[in-house]
Backbone bond lengths (Angstrom), bond angles and torsions (degrees), N, CA, C in turn:
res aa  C-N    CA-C-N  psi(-1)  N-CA   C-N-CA  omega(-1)  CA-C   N-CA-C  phi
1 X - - - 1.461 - - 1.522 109.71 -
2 X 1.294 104.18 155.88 2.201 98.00 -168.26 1.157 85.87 -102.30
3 X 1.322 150.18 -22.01 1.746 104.28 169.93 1.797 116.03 -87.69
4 X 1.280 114.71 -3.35 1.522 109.36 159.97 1.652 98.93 -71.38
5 X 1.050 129.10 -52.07 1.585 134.12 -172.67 1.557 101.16 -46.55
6 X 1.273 133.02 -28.55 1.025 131.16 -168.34 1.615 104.47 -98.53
7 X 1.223 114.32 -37.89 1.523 123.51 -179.12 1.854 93.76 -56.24
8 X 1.144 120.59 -38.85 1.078 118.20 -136.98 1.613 99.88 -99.35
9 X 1.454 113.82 -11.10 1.635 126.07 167.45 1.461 101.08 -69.86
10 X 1.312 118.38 -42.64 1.210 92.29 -168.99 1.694 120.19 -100.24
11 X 1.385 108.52 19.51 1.070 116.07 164.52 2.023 126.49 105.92
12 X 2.025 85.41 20.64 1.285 92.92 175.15 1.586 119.14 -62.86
13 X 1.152 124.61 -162.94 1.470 129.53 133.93 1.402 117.36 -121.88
14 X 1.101 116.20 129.20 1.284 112.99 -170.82 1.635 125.60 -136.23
15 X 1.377 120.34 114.41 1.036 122.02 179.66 1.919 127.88 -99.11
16 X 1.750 101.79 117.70 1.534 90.28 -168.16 1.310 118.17 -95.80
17 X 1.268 119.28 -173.51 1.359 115.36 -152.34 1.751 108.19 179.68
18 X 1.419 99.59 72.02 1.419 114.58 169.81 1.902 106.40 -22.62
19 X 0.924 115.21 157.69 1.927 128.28 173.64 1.701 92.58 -171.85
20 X 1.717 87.87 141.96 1.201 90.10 166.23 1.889 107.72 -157.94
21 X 1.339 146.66 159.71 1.428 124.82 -120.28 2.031 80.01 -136.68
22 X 1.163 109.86 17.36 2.085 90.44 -177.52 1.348 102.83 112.50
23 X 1.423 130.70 -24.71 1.239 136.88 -157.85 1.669 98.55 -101.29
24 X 1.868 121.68 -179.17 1.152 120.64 151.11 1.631 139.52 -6.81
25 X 1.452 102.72 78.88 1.702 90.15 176.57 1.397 107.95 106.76
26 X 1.637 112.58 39.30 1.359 125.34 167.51 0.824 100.73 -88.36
27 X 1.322 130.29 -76.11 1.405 146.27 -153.18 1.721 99.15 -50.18
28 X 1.203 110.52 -40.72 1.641 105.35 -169.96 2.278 93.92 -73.14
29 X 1.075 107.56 -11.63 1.556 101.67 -172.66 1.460 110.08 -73.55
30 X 1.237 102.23 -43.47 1.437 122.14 -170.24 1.371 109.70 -86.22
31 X 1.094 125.02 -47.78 1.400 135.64 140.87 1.779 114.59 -7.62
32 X 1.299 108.52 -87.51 1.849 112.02 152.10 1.072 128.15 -36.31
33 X 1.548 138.11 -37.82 1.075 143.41 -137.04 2.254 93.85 -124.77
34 X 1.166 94.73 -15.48 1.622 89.40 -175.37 1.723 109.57 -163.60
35 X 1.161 116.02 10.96 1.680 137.81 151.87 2.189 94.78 73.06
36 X 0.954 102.19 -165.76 1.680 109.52 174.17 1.677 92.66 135.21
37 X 1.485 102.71 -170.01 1.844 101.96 -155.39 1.689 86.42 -125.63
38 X 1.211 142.99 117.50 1.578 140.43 142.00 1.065 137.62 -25.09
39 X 1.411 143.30 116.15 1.340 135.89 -176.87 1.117 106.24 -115.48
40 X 1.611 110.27 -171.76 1.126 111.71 -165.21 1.417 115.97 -150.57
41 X 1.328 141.58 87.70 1.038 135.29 161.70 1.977 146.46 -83.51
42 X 1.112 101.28 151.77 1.405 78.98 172.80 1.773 131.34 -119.54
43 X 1.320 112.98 109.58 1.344 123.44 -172.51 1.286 113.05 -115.24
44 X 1.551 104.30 159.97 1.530 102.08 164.48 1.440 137.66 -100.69
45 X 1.930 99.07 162.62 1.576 100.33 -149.21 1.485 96.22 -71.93
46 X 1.631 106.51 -154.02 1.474 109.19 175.54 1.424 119.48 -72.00
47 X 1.179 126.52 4.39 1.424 129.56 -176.46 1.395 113.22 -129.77
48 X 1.559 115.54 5.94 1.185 150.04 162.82 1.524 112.72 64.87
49 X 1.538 123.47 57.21 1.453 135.22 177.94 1.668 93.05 -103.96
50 X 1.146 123.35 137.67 1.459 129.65 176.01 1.518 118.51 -66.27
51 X 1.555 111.94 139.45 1.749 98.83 -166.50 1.664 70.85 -161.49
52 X 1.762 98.25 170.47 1.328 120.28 -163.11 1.553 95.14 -104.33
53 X 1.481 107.74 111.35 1.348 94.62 163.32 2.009 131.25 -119.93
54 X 1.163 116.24 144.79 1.599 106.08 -178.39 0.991 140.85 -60.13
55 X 1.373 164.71 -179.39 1.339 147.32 148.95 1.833 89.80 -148.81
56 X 1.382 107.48 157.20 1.211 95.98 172.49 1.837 115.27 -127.88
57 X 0.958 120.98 134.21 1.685 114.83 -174.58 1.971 101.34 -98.06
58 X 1.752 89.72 118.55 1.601 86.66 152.34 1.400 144.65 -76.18
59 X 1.107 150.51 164.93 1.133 149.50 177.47 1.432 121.37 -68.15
60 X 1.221 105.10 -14.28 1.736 91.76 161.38 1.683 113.42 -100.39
61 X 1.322 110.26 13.28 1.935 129.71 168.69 1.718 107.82 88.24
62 X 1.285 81.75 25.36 2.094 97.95 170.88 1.641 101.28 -85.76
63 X 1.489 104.65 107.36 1.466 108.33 177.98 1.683 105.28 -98.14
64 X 1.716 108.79 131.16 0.820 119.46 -172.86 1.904 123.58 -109.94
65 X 1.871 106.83 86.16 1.396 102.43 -173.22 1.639 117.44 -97.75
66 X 1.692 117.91 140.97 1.016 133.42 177.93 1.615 124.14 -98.95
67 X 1.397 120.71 101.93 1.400 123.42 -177.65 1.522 110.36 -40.15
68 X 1.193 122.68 -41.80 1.124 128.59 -161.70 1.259 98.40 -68.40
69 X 1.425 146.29 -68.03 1.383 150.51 139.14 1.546 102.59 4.45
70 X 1.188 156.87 -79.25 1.436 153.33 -178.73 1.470 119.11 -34.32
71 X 1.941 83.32 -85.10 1.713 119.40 -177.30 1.277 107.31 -114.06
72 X 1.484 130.23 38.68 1.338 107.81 165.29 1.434 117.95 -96.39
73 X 2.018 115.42 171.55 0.825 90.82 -165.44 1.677 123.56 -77.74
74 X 1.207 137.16 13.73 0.939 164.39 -113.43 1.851 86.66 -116.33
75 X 1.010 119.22 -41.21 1.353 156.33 -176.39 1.576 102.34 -69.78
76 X 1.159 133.82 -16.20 1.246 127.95 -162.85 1.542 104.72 -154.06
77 X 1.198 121.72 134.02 1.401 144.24 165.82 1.731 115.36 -38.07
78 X 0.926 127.51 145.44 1.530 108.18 159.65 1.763 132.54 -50.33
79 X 0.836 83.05 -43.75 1.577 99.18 -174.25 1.866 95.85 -82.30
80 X 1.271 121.17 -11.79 1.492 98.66 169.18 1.627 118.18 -86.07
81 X 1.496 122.40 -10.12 1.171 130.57 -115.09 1.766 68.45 -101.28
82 X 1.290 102.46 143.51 1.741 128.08 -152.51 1.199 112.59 -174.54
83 X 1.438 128.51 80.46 1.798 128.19 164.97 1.212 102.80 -76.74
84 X 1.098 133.82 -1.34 1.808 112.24 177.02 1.832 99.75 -83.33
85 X 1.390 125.42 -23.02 1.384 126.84 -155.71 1.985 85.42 -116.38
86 X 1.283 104.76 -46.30 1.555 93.39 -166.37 1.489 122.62 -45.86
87 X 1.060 136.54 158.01 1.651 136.81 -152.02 1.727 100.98 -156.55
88 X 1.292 108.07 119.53 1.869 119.49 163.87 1.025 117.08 -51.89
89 X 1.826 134.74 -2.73 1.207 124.63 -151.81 1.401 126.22 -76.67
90 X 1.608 95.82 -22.04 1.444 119.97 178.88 1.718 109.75 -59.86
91 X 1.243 112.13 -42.25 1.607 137.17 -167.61 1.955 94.19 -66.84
92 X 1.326 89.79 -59.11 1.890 106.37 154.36 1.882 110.67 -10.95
93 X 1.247 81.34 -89.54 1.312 86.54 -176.32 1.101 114.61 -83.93
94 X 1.175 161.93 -58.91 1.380 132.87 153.83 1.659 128.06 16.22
95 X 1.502 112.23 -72.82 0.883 147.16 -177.65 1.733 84.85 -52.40
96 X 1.032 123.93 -75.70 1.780 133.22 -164.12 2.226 97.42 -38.20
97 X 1.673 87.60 -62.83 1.551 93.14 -174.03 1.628 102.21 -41.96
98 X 1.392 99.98 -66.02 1.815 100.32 -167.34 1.376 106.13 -45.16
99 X 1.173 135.33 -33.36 1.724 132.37 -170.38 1.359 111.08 -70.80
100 X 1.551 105.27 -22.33 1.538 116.20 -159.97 1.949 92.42 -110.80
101 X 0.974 124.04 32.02 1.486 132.27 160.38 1.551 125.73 -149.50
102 X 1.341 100.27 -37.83 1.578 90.24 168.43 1.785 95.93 -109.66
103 X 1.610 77.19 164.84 1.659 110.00 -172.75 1.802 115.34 -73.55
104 X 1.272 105.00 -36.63 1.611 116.59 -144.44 1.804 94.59 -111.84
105 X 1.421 107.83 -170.30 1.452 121.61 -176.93 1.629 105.38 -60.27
106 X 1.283 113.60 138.03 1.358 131.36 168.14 1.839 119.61 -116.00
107 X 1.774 86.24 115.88 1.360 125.30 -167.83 2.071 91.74 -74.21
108 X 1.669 106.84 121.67 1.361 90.01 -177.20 1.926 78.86 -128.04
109 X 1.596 92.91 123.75 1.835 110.44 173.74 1.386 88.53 -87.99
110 X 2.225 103.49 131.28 1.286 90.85 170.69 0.979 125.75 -115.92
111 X 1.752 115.10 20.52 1.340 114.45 -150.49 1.794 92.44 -97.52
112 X 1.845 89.66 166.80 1.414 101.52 151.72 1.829 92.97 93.22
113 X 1.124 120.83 -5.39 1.916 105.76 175.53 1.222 125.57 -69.94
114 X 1.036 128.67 -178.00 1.533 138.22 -171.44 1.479 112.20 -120.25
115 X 1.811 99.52 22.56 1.869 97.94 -170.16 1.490 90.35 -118.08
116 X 1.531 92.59 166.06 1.641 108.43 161.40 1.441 110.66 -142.96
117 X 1.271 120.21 52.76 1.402 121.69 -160.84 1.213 120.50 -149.35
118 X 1.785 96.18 47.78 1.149 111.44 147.38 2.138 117.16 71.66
119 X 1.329 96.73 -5.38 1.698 95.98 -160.37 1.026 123.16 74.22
120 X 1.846 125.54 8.48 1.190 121.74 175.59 1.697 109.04 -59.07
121 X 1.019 122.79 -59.51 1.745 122.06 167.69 1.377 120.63 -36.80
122 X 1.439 122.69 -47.88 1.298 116.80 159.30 1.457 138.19 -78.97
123 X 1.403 85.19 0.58 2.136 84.66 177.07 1.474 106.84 -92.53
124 X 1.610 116.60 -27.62 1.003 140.48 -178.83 1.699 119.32 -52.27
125 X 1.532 98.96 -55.14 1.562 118.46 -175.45 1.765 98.48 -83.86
126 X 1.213 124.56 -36.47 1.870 127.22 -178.76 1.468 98.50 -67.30
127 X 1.404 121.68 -51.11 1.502 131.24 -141.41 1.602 105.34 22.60
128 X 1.479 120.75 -114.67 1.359 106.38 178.15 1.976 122.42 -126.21
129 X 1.652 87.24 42.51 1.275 102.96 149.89 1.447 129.61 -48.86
130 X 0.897 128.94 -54.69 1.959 142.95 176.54 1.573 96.49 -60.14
131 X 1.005 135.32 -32.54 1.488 134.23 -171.36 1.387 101.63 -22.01
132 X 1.385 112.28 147.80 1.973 106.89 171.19 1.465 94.01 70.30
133 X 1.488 136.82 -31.23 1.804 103.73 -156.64 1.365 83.37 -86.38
134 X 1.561 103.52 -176.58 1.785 123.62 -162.35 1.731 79.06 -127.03
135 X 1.780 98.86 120.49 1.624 104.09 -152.82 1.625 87.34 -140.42
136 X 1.702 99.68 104.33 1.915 115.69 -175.61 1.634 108.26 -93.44
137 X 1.188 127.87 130.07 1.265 125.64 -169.88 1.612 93.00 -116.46
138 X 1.680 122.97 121.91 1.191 106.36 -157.69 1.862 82.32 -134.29
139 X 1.724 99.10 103.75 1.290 121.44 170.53 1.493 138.19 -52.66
140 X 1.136 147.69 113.45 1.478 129.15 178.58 1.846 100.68 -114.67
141 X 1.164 101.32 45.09 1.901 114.57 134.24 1.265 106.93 -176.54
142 X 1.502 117.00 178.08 1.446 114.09 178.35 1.620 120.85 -102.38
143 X 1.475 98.16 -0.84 1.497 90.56 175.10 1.182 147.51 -48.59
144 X 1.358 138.06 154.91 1.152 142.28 -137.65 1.722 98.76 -114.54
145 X 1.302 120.40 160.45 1.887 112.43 -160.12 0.790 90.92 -81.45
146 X 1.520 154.45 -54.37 1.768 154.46 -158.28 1.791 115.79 -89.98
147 X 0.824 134.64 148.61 1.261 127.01 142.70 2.063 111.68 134.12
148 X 1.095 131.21 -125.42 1.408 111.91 -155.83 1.806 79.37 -117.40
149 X 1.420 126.47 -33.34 1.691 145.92 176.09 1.657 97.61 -84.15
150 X 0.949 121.46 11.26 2.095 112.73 -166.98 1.266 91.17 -69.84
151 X 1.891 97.99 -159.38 1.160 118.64 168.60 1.760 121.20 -57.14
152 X 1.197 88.81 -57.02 1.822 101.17 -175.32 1.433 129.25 -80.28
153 X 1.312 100.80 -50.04 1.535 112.73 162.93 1.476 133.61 -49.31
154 X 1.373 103.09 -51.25 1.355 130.72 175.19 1.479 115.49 -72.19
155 X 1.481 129.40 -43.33 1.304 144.86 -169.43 1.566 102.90 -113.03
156 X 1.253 115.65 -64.74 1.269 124.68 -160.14 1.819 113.17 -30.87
157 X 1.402 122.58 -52.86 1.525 106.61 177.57 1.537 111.14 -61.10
158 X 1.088 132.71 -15.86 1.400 115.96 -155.11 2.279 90.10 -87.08
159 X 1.415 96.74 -39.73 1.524 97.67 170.03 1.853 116.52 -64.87
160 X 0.711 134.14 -14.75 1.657 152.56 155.44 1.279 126.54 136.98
161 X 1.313 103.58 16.36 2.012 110.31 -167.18 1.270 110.40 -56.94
162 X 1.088 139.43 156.87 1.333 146.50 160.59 1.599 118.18 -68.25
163 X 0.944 130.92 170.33 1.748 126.95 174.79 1.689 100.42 -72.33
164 X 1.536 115.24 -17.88 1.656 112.30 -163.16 1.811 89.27 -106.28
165 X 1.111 119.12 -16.82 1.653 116.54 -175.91 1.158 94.00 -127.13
166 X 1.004 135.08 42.96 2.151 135.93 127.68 1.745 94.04 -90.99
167 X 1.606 115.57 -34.50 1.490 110.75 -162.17 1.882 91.88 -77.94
168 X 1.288 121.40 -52.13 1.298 104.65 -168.80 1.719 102.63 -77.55
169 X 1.403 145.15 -5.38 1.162 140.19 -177.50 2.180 90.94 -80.38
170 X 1.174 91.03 -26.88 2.085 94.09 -177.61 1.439 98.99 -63.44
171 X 1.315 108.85 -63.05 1.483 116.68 -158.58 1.800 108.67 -75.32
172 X 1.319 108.68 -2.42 1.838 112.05 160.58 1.096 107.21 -87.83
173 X 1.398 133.80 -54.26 1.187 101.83 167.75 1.032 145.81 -99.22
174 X 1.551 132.58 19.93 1.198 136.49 140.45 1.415 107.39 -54.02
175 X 1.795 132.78 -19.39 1.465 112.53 170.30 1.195 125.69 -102.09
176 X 1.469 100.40 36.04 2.085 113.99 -169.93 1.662 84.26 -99.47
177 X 1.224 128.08 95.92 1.488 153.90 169.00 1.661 89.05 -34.04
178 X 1.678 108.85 -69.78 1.185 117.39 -161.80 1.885 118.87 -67.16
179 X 0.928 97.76 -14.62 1.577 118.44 156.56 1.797 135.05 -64.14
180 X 1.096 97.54 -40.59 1.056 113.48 -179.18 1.487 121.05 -58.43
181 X 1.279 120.96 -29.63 1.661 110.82 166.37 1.196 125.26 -80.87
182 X 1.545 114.10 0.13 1.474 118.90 168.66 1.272 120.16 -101.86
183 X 1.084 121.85 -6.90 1.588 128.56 -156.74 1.507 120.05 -57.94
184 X 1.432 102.87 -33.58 1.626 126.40 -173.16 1.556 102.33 -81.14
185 X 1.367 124.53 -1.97 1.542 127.18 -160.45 1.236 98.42 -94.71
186 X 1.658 121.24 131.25 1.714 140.07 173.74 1.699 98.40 -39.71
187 X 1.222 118.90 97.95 1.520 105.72 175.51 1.648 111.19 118.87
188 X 0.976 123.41 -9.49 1.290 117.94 -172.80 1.395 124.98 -69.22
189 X 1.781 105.00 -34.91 1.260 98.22 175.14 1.468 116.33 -105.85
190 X 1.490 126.83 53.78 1.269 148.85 -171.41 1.883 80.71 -85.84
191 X 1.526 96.65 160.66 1.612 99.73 176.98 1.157 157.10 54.25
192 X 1.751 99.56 12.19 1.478 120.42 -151.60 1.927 108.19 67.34
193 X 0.767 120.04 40.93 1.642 128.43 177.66 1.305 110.89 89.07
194 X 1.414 134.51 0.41 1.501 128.23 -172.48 1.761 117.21 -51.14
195 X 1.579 98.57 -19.62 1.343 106.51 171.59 1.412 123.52 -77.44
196 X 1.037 121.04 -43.80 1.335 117.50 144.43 1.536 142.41 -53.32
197 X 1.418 111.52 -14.14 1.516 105.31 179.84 1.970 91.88 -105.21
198 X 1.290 112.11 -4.41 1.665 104.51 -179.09 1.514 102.10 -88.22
199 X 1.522 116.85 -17.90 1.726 118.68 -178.47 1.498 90.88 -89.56
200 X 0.959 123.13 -40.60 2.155 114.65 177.23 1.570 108.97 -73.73
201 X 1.194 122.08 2.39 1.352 116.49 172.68 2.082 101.29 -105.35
202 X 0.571 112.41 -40.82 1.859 116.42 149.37 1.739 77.52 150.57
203 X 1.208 150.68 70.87 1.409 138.32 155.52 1.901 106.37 -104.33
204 X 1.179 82.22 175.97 1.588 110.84 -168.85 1.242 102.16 -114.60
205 X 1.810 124.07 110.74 1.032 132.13 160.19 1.925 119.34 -80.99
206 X 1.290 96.77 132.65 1.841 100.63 170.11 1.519 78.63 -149.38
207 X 1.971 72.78 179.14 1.640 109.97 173.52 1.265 119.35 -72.97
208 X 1.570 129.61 112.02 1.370 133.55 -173.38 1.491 107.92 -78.43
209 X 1.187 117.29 4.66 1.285 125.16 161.83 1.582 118.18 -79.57
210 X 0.963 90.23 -46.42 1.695 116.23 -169.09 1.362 113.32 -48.49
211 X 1.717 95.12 -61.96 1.339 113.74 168.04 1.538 135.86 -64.51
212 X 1.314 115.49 -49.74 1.912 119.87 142.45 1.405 110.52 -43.37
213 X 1.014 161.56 -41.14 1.581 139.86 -170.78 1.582 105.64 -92.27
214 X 1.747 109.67 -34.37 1.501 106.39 175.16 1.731 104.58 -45.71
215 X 1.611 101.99 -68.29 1.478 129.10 -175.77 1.902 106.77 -22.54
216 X 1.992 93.44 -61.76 1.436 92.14 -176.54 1.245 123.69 -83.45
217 X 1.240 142.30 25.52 1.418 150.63 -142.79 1.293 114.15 20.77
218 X 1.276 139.44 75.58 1.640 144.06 -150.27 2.070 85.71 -107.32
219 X 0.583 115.67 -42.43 1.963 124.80 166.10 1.149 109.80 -24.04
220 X 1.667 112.99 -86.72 1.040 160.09 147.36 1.393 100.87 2.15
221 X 1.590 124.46 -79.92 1.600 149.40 -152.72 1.799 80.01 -80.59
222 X 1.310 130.64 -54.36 1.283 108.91 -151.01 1.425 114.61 -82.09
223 X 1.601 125.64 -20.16 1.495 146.92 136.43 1.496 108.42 7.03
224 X 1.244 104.12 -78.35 1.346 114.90 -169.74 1.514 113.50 -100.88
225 X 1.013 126.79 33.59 1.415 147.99 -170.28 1.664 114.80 -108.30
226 X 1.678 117.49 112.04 1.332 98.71 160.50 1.355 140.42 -68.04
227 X 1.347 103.27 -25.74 1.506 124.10 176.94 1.517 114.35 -142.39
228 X 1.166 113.92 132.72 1.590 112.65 159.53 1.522 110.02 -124.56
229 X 1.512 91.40 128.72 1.483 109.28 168.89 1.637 128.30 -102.84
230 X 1.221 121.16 133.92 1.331 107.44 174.49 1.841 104.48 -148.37
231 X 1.323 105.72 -168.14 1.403 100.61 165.31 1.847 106.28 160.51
232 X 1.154 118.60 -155.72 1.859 113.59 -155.58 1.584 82.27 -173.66
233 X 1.545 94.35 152.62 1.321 133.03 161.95 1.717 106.43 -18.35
234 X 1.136 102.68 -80.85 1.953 119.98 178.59 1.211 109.37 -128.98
235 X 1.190 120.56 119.46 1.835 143.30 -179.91 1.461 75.16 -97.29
236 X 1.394 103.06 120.41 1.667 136.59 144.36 1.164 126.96 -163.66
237 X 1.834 140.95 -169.33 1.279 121.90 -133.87 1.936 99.16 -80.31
238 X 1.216 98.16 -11.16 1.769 97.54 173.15 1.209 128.30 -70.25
239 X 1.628 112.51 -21.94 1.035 107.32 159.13 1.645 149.46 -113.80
240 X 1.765 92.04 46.28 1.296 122.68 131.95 1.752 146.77 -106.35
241 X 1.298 83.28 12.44 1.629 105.93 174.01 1.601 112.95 -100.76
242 X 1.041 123.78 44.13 1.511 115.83 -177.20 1.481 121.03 114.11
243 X 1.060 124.97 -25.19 1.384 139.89 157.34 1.911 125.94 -40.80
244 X 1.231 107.71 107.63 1.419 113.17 178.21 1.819 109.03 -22.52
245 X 1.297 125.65 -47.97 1.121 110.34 -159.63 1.827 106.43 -94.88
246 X 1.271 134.31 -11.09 1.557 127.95 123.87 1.315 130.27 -77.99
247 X 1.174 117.66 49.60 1.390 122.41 174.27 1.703 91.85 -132.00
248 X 1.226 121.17 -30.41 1.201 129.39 -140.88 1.888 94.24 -105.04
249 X 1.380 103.68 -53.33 1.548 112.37 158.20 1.287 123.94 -45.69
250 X 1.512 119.67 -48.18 1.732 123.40 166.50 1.262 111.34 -53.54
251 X 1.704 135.50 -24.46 1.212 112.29 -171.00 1.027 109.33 -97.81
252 X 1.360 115.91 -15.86 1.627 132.78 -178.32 1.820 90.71 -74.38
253 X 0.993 141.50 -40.54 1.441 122.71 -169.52 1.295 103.27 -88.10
254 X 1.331 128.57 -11.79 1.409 124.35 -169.96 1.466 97.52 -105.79
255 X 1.529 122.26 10.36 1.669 122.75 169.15 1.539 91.15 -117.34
256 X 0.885 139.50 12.17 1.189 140.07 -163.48 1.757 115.90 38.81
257 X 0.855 114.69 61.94 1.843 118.53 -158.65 1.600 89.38 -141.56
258 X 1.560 110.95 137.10 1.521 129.83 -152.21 1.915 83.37 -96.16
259 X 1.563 91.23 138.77 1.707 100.97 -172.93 1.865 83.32 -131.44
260 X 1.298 89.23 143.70 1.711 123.33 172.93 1.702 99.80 -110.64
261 X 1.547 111.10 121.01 1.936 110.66 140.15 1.320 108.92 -115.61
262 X 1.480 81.04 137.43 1.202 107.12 150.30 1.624 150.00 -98.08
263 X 1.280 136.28 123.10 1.533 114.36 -174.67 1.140 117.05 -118.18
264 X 1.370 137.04 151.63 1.322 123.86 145.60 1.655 137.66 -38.96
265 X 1.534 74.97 -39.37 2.075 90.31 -177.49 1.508 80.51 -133.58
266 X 1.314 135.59 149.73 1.196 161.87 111.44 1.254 123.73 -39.72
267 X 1.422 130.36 83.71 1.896 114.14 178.95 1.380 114.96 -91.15
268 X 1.314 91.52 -27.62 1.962 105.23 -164.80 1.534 86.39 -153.83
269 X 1.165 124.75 147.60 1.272 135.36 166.57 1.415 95.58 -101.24
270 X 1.935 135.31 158.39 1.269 169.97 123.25 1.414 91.13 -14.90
271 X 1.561 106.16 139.01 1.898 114.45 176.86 1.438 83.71 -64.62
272 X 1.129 121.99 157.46 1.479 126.40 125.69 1.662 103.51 63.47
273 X 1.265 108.58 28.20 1.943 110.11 161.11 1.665 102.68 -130.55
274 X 1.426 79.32 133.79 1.699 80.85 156.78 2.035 126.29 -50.93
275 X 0.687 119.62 173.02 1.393 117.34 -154.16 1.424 121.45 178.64
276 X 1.947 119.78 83.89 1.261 109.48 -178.77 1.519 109.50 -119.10
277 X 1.201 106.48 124.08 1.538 130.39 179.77 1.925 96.77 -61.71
278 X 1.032 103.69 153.34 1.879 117.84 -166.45 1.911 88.94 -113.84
279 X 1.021 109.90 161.70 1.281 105.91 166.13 1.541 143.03 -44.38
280 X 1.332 103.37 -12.20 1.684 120.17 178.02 1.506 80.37 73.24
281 X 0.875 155.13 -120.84 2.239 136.37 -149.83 1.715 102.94 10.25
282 X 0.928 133.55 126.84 1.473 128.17 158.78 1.581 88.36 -101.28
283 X 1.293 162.36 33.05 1.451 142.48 135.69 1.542 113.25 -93.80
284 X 1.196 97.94 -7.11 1.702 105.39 157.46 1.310 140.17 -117.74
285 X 1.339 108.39 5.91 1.677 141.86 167.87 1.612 92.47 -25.12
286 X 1.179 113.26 -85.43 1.805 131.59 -168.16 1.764 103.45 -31.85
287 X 1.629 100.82 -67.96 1.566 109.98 174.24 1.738 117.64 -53.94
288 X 1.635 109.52 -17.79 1.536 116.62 175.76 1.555 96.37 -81.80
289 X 1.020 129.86 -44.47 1.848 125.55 -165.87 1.336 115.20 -82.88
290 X 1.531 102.95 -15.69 1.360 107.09 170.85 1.596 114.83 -84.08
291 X 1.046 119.72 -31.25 1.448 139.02 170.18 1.725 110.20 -61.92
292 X 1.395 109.48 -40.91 1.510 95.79 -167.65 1.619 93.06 -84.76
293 X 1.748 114.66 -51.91 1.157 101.14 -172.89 1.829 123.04 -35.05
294 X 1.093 109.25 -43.71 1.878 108.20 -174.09 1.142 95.99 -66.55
295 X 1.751 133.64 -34.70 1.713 98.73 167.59 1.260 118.42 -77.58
296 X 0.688 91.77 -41.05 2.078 92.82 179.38 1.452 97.16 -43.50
297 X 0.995 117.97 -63.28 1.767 123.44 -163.47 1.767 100.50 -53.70
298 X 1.816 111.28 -59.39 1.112 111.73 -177.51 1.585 118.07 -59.37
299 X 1.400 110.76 -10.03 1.764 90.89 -174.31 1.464 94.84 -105.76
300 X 1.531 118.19 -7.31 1.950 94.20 156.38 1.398 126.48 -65.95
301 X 1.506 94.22 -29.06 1.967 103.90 -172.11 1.599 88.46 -82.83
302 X 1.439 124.51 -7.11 1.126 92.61 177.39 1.874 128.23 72.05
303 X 1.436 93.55 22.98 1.660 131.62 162.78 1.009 114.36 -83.58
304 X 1.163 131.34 119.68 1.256 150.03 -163.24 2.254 97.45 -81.06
């Protein structure tokens, strides 16, 4: 990483340590951190064209699937990016393959898709296939499916909604009947609602943060740590709701051990964390982490 690369010019020591919060690029965390074999299926994306997606199985038969991998938006162009048309179904099947190779509980990351639709596509393609499996819905925020933070409101423009189709993406799923006893649940409206249609399929929502740092001993590492640094794309108020890099700061204040964010974009800074915004350029991101690390590094050594 270039701001350890930079810590490390000026003569830090530095030990890294991938984290990642439920969203994009779990599976590869845990993956490192506790090994298993990759598969490979093929489902469709959110606009439903067929593409190869991964899942990874651990060794004790804990299959580990990533929405983002299916239907994320990651998956789609700017100019395709469409929650009124996008569909979970891909996540659907996904979900089917992983059940049909590993043995044990299946870890479903929900962050990072390009849907707002409730899991209607994926309840659709599961129906009650999953029955009996032990089905973990591992959140990267805690928001709730309805409200001004929901699925649509809260998420919906950044996936491409309009100000008038976040309002009709609200009022669909406030009319998902089968939704409705989860709605109030920490996490539900993670994914455009995927959190809610994984608690109506009988799953167990937590913090996919929670669970990656338990997993990697992130406690442990920050213990004996003079500094821990971390940080994400855009630090704003979401990412103190469930997000790896306030999840990661809470444990650091509750070890008493000094935590650095960092962002690309700055929207909202963390109460009470330090907090340095990068130039906003992401083609100079690398040359930005390399830059902060040597101060960071130099004002532990106490380099002017």
């Amino acid at each position: 990483m270039a701001l350890a690369a930079g810590m490390r010019v000026v003569g830090v020591e530095v030990e890294e340590l991938p984290v990642a919060d439920g969203g994009e690029g779990t599976a590869e965390v845990l993956a490192a951190a506790l090994g298993g074999e990759w598969r490979t299926a093929a489902v469709g994306d959110p606009l439903g064209r067929v593409v190869a997606a991964s899942y990874l199985v651990l060794e004790d038969g804990t299959a580990v699937v990533e929405a983002a991998e299916a239907v994320g938006l990651r998956r789609l162009t700017e100019e395709e990016r469409d929650p009124m048309r996008a569909s979970s179904r891909g996540l659907g099947e996904l979900l089917l393959a992983a059940a049909g190779a590993a043995s044990g509980t299946i870890l479903v990351c929900l962050g990072d898709s390009a849907t707002v639709d409730g899991g209607a596509g994926l309840r659709e393609v599961v129906g009650r296939d999953l029955a009996g499996r032990e089905l973990v819905g591992l959140c990267d925020v805690r928001n709730l499916l309805l409200g001004e933070r929901g699925a649509a409101r809260g998420f919906g423009p950044q996936k491409g909604a309009s100000p008038q189709e976040v309002e009709e993406l609200e009022a669909r799923l406030a009319g998902m009947a089968e939704l409705r006893p989860f709605a109030e649940l920490p996490g539900a409206g993670a994914a455009g609602g995927l959190g809610a249609a994984v608690a109506a399929l009988g799953g167990e929502l937590i913090s996919g943060a929670d669970l990656v740092l338990e997993r990697i001993g992130l406690r442990g590492w920050a213990r004996g740590a003079d500094l821990v640094v971390t940080g994400e794309g855009t630090v704003d108020r979401s990412s103190g709701e469930g997000k790896a890099v306030g999840e990661v700061a809470r444990i650091c204040a509750e070890e008493d051990v000094r935590c650095v964010v960092f962002g690309g974009r700055v929207a909202e800074a963390l109460e009470g964390i330090e907090t340095y915004p990068l130039s906003g350029h992401p083609e100079r991101a690398a040359e930005d982490l390399v830059e902060l690390g040597k101060k960071l590094g130099g004002a532990l050594l106490g380099v002017a």
